[in-house]
MDTraj code that builds the backbone (N, CA, C; nanometers):
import mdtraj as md
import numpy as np

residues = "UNK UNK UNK UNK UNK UNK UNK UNK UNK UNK UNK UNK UNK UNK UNK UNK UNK UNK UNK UNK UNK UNK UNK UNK UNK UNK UNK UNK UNK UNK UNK UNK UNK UNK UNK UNK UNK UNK UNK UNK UNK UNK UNK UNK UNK UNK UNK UNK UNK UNK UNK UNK UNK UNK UNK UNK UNK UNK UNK UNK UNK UNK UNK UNK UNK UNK UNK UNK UNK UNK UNK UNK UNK UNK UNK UNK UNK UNK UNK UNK UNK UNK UNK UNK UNK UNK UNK UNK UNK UNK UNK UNK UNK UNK UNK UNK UNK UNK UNK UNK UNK UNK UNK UNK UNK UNK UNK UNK UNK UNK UNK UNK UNK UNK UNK UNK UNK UNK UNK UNK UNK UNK UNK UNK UNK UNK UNK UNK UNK UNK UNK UNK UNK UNK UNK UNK UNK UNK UNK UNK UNK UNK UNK UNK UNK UNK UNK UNK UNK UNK UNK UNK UNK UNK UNK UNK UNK UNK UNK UNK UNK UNK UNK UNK UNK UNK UNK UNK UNK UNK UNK UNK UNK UNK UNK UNK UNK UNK UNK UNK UNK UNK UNK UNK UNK UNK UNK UNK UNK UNK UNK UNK UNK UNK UNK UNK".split()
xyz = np.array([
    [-3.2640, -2.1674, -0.9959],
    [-3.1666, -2.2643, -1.0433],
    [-3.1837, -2.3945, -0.9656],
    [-3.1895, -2.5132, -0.9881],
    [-3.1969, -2.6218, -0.9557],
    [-3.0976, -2.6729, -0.8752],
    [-3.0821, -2.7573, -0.7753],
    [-2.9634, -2.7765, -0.6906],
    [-3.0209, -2.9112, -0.6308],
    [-2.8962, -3.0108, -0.5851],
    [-2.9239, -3.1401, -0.5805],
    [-2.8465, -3.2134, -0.4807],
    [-2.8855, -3.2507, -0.3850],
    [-2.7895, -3.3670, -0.2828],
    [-2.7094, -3.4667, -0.3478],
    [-2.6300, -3.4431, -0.3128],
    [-2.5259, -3.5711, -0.3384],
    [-2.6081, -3.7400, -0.3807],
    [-2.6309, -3.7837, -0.4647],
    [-2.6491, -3.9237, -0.4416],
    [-2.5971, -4.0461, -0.4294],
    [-2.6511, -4.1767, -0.3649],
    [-2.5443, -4.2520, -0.3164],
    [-2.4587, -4.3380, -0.4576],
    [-2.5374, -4.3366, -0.5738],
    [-2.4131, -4.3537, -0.6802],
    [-2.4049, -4.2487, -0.7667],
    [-2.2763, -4.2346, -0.7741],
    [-2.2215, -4.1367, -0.8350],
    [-2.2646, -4.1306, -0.9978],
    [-2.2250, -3.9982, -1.0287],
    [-2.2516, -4.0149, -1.2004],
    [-2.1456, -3.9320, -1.2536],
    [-2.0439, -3.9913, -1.3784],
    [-2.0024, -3.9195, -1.4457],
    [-2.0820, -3.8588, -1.5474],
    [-2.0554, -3.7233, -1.5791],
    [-2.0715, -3.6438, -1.6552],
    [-2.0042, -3.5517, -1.7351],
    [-2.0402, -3.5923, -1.8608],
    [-1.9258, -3.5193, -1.9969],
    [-1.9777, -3.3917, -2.0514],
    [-1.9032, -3.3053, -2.0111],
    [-1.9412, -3.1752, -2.1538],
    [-1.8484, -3.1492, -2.1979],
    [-1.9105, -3.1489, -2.3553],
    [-1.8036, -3.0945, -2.4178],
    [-1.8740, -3.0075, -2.5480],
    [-1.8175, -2.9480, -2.6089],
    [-1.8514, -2.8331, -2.7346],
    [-1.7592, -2.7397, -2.8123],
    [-1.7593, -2.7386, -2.9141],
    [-1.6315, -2.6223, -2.9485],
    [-1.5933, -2.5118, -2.8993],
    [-1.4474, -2.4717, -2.9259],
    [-1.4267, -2.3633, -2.8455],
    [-1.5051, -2.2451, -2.8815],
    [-1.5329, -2.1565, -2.7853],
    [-1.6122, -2.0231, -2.7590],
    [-1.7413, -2.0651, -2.7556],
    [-1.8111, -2.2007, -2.7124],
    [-1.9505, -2.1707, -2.7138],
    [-1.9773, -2.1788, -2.5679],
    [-1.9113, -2.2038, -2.4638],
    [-1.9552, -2.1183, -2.3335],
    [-1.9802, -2.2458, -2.2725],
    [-1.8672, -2.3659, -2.3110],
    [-1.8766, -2.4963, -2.2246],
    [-1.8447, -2.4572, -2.1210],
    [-1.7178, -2.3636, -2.0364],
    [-1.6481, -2.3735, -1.8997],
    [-1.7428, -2.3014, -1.8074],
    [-1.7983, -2.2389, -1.9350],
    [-1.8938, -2.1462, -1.8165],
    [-2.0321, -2.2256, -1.8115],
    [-2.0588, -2.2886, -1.8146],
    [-2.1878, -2.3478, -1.8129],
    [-2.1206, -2.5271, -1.6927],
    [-2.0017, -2.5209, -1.7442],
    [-1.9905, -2.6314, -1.6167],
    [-1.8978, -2.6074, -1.5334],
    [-1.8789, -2.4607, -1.5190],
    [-1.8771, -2.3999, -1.3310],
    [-1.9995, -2.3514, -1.2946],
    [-2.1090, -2.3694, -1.3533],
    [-2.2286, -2.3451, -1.3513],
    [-2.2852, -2.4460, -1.2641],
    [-2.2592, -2.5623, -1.3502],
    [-2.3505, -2.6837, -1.2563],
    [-2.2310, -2.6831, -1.1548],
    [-2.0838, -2.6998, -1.1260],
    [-2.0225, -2.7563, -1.0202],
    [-2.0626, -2.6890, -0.9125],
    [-2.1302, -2.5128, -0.9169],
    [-2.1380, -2.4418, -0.8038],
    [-2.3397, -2.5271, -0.7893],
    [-2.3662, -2.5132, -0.8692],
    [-2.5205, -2.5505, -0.8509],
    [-2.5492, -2.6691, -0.7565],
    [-2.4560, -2.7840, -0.8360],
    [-2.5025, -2.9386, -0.7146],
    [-2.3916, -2.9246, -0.6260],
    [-2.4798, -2.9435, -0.5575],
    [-2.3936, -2.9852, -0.4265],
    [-2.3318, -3.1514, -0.3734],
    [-2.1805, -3.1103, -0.3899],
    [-2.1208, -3.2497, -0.3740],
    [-2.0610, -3.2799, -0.5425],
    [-2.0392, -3.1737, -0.6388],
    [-1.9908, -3.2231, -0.7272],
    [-1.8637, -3.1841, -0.7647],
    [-1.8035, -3.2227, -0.8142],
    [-1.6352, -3.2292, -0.8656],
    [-1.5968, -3.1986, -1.0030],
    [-1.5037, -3.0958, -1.0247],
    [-1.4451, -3.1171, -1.1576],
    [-1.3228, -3.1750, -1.1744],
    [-1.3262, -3.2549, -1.2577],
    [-1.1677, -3.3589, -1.2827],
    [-1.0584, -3.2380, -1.3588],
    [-0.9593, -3.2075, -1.2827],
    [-0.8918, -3.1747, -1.3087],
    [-0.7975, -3.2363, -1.4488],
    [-0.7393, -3.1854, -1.5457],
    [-0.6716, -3.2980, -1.6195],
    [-0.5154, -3.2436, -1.6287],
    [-0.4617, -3.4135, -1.6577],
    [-0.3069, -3.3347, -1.6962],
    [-0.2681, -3.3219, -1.8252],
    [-0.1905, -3.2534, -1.8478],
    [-0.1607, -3.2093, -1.9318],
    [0.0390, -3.1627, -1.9634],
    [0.0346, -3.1668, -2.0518],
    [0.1849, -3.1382, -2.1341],
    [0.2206, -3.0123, -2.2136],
    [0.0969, -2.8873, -2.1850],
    [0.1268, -2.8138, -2.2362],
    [0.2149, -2.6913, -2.1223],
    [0.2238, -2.6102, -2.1842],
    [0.2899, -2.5545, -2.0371],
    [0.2205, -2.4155, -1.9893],
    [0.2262, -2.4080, -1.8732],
    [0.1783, -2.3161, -1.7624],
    [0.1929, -2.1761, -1.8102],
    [0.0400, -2.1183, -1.8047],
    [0.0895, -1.9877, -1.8070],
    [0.0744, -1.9096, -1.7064],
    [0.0632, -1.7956, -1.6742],
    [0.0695, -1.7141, -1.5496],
    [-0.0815, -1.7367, -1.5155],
    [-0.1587, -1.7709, -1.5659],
    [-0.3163, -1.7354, -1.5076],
    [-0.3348, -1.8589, -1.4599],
    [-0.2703, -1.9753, -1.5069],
    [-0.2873, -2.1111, -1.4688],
    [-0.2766, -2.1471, -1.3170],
    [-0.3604, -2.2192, -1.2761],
    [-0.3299, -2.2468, -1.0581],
    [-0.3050, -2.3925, -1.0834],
    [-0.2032, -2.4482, -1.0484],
    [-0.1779, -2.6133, -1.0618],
    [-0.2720, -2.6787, -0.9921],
    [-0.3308, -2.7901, -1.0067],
    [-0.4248, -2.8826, -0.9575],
    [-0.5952, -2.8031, -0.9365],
    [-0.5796, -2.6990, -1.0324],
    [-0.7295, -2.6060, -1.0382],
    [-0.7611, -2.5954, -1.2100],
    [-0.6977, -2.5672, -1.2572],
    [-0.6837, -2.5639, -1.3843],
    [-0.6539, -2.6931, -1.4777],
    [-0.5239, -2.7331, -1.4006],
    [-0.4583, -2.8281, -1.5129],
    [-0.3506, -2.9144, -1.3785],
    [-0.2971, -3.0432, -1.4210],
    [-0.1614, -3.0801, -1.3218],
    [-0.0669, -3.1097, -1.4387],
    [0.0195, -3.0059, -1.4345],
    [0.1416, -2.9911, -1.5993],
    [0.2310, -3.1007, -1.5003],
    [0.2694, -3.1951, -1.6369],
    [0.3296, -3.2999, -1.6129],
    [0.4203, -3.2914, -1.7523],
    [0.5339, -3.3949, -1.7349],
    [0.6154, -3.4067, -1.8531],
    [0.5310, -3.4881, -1.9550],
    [0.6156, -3.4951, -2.0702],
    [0.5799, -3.5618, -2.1858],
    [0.5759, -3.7226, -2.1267],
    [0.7193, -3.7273, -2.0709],
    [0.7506, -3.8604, -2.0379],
    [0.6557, -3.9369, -1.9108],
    [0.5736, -3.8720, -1.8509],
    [0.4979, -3.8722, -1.7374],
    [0.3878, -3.8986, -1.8043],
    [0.3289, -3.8245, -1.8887],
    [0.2243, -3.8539, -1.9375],
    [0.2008, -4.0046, -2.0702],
    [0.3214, -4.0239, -2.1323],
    [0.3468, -4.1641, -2.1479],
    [0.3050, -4.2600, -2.0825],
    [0.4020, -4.2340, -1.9865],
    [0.3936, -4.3678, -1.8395],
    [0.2234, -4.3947, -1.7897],
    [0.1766, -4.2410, -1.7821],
    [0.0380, -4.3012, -1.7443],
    [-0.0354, -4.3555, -1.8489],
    [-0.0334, -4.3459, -1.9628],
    [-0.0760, -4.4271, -2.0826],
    [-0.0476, -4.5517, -2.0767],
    [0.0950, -4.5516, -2.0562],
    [0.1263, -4.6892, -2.0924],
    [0.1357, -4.8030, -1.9240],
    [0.0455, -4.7315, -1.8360],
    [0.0135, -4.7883, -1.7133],
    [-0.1716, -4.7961, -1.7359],
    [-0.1884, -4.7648, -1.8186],
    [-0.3801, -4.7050, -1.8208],
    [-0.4443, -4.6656, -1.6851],
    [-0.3465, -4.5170, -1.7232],
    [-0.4177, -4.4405, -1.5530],
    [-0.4787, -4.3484, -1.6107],
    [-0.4992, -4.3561, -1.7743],
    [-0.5670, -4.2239, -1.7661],
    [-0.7471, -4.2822, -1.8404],
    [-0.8611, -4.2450, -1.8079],
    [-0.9191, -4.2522, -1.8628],
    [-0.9684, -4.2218, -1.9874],
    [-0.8691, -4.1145, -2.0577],
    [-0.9515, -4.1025, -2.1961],
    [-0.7933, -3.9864, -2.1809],
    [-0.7371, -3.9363, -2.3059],
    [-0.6567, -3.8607, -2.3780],
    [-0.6716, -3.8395, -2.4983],
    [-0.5904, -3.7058, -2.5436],
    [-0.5884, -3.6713, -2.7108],
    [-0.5203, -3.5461, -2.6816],
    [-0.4669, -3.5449, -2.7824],
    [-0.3495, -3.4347, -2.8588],
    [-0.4244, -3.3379, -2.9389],
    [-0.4297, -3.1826, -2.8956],
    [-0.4637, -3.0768, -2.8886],
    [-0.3842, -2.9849, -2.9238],
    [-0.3874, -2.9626, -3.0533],
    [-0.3306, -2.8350, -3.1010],
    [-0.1893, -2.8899, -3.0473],
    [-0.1114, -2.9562, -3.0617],
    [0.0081, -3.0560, -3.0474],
    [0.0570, -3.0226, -2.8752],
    [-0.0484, -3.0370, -2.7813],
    [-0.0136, -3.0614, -2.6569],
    [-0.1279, -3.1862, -2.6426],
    [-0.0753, -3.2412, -2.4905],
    [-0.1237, -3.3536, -2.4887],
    [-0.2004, -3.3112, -2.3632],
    [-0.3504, -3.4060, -2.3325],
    [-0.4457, -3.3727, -2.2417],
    [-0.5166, -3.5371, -2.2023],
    [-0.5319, -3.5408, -2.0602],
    [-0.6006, -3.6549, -2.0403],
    [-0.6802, -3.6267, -1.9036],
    [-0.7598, -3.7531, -1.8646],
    [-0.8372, -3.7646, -1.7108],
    [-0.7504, -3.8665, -1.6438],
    [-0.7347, -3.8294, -1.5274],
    [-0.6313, -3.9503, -1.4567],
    [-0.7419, -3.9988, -1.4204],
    [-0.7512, -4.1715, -1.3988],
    [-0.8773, -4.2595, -1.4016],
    [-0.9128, -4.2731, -1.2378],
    [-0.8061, -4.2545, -1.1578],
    [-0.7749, -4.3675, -1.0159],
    [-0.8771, -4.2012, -0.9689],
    [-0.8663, -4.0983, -1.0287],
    [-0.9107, -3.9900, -0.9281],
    [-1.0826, -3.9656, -0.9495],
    [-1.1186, -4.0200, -1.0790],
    [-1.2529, -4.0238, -1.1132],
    [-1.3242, -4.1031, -1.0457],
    [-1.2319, -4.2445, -1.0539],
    [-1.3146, -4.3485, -0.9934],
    [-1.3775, -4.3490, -0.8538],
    [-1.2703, -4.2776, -0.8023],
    [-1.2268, -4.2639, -0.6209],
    [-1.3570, -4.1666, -0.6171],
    [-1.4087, -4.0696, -0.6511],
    [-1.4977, -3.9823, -0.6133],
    [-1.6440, -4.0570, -0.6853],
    [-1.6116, -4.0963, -0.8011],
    [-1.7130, -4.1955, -0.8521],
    [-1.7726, -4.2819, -0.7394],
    [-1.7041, -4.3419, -0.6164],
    [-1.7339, -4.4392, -0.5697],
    [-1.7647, -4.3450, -0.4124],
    [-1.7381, -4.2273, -0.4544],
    [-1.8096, -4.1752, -0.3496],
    [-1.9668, -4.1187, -0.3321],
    [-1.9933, -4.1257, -0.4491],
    [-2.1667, -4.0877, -0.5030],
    [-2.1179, -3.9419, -0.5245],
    [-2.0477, -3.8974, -0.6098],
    [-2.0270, -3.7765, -0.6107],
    [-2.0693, -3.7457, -0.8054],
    [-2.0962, -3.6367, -0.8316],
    [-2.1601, -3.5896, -0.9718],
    [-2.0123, -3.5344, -0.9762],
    [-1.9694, -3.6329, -1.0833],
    [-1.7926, -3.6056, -1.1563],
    [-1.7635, -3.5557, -1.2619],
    [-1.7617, -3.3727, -1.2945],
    [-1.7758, -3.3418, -1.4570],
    [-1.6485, -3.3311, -1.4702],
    [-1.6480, -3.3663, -1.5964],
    [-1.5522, -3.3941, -1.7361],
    [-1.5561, -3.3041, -1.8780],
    [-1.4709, -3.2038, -1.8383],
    [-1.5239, -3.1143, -1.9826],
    [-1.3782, -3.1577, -2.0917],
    [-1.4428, -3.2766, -2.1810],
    [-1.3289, -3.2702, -2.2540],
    [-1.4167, -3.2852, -2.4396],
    [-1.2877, -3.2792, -2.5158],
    [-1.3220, -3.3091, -2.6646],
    [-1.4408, -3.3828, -2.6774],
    [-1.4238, -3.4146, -2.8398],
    [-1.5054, -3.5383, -2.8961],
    [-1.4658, -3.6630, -2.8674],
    [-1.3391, -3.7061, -2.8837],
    [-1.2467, -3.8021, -2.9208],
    [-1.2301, -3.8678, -2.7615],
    [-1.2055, -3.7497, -2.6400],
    [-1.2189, -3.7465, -2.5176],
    [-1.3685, -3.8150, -2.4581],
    [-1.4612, -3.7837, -2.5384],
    [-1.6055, -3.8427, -2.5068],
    [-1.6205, -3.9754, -2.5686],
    [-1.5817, -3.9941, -2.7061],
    [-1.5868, -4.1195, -2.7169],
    [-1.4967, -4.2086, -2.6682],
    [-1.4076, -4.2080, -2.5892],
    [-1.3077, -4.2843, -2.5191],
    [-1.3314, -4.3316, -2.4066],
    [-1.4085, -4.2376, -2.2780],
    [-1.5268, -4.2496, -2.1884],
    [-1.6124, -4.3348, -2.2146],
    [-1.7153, -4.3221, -2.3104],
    [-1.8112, -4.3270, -2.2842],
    [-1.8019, -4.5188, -2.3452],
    [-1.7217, -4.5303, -2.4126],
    [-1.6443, -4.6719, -2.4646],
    [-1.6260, -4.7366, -2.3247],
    [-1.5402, -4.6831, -2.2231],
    [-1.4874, -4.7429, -2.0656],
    [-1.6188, -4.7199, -1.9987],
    [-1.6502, -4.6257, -1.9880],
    [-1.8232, -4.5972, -1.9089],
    [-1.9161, -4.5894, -1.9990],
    [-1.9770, -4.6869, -2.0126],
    [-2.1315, -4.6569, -2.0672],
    [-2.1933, -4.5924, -2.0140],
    [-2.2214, -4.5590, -1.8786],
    [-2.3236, -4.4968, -1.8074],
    [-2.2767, -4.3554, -1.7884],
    [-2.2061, -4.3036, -1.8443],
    [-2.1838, -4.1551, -1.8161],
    [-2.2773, -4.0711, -1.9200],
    [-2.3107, -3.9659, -1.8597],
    [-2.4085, -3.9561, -1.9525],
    [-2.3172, -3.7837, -1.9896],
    [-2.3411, -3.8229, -2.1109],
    [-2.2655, -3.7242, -2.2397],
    [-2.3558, -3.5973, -2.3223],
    [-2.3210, -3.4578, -2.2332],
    [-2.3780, -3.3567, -2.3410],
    [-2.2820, -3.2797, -2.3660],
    [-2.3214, -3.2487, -2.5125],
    [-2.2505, -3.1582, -2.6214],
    [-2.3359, -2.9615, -2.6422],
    [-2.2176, -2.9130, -2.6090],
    [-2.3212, -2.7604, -2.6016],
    [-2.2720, -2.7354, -2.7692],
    [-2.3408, -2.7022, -2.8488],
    [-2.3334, -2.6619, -2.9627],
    [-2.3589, -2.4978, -2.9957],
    [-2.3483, -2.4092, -3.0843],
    [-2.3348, -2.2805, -3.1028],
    [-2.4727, -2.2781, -3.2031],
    [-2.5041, -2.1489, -3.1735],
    [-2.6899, -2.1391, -3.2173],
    [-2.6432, -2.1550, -3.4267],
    [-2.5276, -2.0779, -3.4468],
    [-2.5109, -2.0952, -3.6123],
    [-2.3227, -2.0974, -3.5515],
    [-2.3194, -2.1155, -3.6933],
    [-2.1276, -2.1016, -3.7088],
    [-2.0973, -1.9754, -3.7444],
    [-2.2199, -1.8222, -3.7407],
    [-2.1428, -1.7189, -3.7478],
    [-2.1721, -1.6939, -3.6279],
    [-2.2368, -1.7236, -3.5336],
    [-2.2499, -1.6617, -3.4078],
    [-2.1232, -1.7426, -3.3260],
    [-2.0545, -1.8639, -3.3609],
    [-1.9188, -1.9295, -3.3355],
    [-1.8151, -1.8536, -3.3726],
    [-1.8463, -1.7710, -3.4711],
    [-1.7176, -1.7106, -3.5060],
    [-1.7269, -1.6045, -3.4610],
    [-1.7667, -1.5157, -3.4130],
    [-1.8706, -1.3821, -3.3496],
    [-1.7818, -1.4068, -3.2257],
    [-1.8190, -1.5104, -3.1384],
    [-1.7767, -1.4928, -3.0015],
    [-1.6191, -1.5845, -3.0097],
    [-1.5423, -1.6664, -3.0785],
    [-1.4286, -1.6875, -3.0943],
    [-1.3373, -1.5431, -3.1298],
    [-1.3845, -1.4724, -3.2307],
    [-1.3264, -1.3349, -3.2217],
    [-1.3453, -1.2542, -3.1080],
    [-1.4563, -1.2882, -3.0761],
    [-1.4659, -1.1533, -2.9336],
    [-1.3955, -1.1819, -2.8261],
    [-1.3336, -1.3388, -2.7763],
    [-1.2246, -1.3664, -2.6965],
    [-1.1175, -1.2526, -2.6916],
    [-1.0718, -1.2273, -2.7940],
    [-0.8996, -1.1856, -2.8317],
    [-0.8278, -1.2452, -2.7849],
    [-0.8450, -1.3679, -2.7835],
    [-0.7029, -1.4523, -2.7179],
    [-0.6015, -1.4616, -2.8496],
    [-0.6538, -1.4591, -2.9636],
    [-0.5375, -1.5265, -3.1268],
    [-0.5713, -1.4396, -3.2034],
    [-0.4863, -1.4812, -3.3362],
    [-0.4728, -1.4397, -3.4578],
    [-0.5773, -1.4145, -3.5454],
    [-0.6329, -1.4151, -3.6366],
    [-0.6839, -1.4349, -3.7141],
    [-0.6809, -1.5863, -3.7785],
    [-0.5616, -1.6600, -3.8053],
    [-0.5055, -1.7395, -3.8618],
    [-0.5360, -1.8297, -3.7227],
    [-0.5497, -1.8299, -3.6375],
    [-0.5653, -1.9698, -3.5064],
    [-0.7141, -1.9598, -3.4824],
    [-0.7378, -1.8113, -3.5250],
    [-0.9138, -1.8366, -3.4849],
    [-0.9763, -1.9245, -3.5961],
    [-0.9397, -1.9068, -3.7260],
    [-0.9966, -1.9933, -3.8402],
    [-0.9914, -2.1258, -3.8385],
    [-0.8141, -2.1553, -3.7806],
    [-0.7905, -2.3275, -3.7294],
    [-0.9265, -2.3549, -3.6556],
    [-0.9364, -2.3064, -3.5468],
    [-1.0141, -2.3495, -3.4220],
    [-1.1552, -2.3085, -3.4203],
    [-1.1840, -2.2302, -3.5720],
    [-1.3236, -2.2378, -3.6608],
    [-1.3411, -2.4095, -3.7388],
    [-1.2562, -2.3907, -3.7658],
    [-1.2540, -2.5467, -3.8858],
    [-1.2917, -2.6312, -3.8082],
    [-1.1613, -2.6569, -3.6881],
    [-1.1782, -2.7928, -3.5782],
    [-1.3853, -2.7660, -3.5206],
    [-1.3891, -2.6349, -3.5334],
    [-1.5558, -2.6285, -3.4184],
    [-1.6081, -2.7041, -3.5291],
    [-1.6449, -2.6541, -3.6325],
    [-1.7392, -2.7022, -3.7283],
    [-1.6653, -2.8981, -3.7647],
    [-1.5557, -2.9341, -3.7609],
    [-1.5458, -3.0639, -3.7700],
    [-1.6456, -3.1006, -3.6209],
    [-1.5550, -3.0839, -3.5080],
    [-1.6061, -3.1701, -3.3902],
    [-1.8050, -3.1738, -3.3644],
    [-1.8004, -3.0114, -3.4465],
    [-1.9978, -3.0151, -3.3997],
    [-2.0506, -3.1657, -3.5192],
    [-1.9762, -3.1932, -3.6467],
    [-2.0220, -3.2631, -3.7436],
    [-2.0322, -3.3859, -3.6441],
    [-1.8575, -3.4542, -3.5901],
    [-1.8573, -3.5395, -3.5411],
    [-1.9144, -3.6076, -3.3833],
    [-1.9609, -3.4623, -3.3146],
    [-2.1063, -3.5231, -3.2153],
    [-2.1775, -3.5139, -3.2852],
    [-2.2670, -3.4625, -3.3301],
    [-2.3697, -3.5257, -3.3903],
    [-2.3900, -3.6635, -3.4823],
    [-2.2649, -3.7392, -3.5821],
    [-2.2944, -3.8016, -3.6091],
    [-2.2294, -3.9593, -3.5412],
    [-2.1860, -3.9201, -3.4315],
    [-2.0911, -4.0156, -3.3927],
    [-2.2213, -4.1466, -3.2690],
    [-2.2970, -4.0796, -3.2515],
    [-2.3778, -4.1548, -3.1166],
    [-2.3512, -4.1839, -3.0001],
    [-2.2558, -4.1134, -2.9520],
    [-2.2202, -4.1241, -2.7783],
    [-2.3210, -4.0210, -2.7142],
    [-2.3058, -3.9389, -2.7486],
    [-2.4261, -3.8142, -2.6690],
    [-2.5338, -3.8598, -2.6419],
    [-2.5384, -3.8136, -2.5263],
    [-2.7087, -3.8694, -2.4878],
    [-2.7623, -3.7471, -2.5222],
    [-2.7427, -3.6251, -2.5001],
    [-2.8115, -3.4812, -2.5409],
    [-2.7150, -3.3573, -2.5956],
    [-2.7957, -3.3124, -2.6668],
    [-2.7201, -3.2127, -2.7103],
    [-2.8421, -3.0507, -2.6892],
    [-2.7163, -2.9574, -2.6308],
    [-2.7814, -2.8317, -2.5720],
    [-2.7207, -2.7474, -2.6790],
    [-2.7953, -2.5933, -2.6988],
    [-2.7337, -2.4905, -2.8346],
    [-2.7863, -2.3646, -2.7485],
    [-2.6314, -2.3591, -2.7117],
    [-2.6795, -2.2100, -2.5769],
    [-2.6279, -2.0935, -2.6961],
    [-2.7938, -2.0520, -2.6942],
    [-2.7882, -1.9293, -2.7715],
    [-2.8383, -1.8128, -2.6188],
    [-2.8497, -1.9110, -2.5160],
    [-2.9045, -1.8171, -2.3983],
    [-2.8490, -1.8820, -2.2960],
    [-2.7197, -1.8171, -2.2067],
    [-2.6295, -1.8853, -2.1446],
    [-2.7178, -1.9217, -2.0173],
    [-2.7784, -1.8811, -1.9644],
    [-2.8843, -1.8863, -1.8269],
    [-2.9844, -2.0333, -1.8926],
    [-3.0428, -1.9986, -1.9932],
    [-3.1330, -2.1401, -2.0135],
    [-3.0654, -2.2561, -2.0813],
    [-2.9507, -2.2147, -2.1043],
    [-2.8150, -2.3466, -2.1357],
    [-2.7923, -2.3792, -2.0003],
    [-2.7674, -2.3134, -1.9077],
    [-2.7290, -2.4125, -1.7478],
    [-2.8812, -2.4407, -1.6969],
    [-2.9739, -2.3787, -1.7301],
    [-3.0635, -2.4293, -1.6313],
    [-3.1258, -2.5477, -1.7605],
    [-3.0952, -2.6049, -1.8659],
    [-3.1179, -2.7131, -1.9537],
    [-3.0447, -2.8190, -1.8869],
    [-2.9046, -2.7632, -1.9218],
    [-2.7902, -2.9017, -1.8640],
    [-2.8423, -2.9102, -1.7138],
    [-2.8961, -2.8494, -1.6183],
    [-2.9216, -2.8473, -1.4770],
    [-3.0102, -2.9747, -1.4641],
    [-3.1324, -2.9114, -1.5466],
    [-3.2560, -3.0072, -1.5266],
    [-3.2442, -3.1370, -1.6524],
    [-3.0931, -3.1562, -1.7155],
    [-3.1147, -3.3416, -1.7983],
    [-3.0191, -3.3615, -1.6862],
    [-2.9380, -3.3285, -1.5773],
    [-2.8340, -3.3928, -1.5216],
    [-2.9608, -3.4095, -1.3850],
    [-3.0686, -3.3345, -1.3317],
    [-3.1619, -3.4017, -1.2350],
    [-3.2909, -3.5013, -1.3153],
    [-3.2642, -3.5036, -1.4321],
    [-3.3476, -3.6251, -1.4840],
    [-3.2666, -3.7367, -1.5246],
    [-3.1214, -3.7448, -1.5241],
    [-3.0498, -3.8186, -1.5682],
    [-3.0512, -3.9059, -1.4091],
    [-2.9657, -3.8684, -1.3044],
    [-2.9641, -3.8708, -1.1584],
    [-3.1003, -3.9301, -1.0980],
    [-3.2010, -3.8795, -1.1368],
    [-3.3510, -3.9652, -1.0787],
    [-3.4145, -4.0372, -1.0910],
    [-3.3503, -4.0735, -1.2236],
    [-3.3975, -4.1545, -1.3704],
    [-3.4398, -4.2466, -1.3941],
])
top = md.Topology()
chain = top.add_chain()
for i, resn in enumerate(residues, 1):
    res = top.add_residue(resn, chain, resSeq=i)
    for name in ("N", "CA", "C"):
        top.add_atom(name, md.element.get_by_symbol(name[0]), res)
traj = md.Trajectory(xyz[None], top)
């Protein structure tokens, strides 16, 4: 596995992909891999469940809190999720940004194009699912929902995979049909991105 010193400017970095194709696990992948890198915690308005660790997971904030930072522009990028609200607080990206630190960001589409609009230089990959039955294959094999929330959050995969691909923020797009050569892909474009 590839592993990397800190460099003296920092780089944000976006992943994002529909649910069940094995984004979280592929970027606690790289955070344990480089050394010196960070995941941005985000806040959020949905509420806490028992598995949740505050400021590891998520920092649950009010509705009205999460306003204020909107309407202060502390957050770098937000969007409304299955009718909870999710964002990056900006002052905490920047701060490690300016420490030369590799800053991942696992958020949406809408979340990437909002970034990558404020940062041009972040460099943006999308993990995509090898087909949409092997998406629906491992969204069922979760058991987290229904039948009826897995189909929602079938629809949304197949919208958001349409809209990276045709949108042009991504600099790359990965299709981990092999979770080991999906991190060691994203490993080695984030040490060609970094050397570049």
């Amino acid at each position: 596995m590839l592993t990397g010193e800190v460099e003296s400017a920092g780089l944000l970095l976006i992943i994002s992909g529909p649910s069940g194709v094995g984004k979280t696990t592929i970027t606690r992948a790289v955070e344990r891999a480089i050394k010196g890198s960070v995941f941005s915690v985000s806040v959020t308005t949905r509420p806490k469940t028992v598995a949740d660790v505050e400021g590891v997971d998520y920092r649950f904030i009010s509705g009205d809190e999460f306003d204020r930072m909107i309407e202060h522009d502390e957050l770098l990028e937000h969007a409304d999720v299955f009718g909870k609200k999710y964002g990056t607080p900006r002052a905490w990206v920047e701060e490690h940004l300016g420490e030369g630190r590799l800053v991942i960001l696992e958020i949406d589409v809408e979340g990437a194009r909002q970034v990558k609009k404020k940062k041009p230089a972040a460099f943006a990959i999308f993990i995509e699912p090898p087909s949409e039955d092997v998406l629906l294959d491992r969204l069922r094999a979760r058991n987290r929902e229904d039948e009826d929330s897995i189909q929602r959050r079938f629809a949304e995969a197949k919208r958001e995979i349409a809209e990276a691909k045709s949108g042009g923020f991504y600099d790359a797009f990965i299709v981990n049909n092999n979770l080991e050569r999906a991190i060691e892909e994203t490993l080695g474009l984030i040490h060609e991105r970094r050397s570049g």
